[in-house]
N, C-alpha and C positions, 0 to 999 in steps of 0.2 A: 664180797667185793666183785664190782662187776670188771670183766678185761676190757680194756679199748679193742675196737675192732684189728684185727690183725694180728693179734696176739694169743696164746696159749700158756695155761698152766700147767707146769711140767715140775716132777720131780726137786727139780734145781730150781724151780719158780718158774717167773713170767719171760717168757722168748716170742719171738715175730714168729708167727704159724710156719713160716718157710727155712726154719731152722729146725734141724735133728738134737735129740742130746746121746752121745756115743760118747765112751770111754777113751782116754788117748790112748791106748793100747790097741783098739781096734781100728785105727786110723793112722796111726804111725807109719812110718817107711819103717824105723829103724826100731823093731819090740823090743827089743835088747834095755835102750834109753828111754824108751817109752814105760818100761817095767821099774825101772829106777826112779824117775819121777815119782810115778803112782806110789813108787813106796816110802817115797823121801830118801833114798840109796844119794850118796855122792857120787859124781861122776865124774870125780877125781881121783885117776884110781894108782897116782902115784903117792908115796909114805915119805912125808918127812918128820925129821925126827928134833927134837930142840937138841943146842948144844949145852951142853955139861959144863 
């Protein structure tokens, strides 16, 4: 397959040459939530309980 110009195959597919591909953990302000994404973690990290 040929790319249209301006374009790059990468990993994750086809991206405009002037785009990077980085993980959001490397990119984040906050790794904390950034590491919760990446893992599927809830970031709700209050417990509720059903009632009885």
């Amino acid at each position: 397959m040929e790319l249209k110009t301006g374009y790059k195959q990468t990993e994750v597919g086809v991206i405009p040459v002037d785009w990077d591909v980085r993980r959001v953990i490397d990119i984040a302000e906050n790794k904390k939530i950034a590491l919760m994404m990446a893992t599927g973690l809830s970031l709700n990290t209050s417990q509720t309980k059903a009632s009885d």
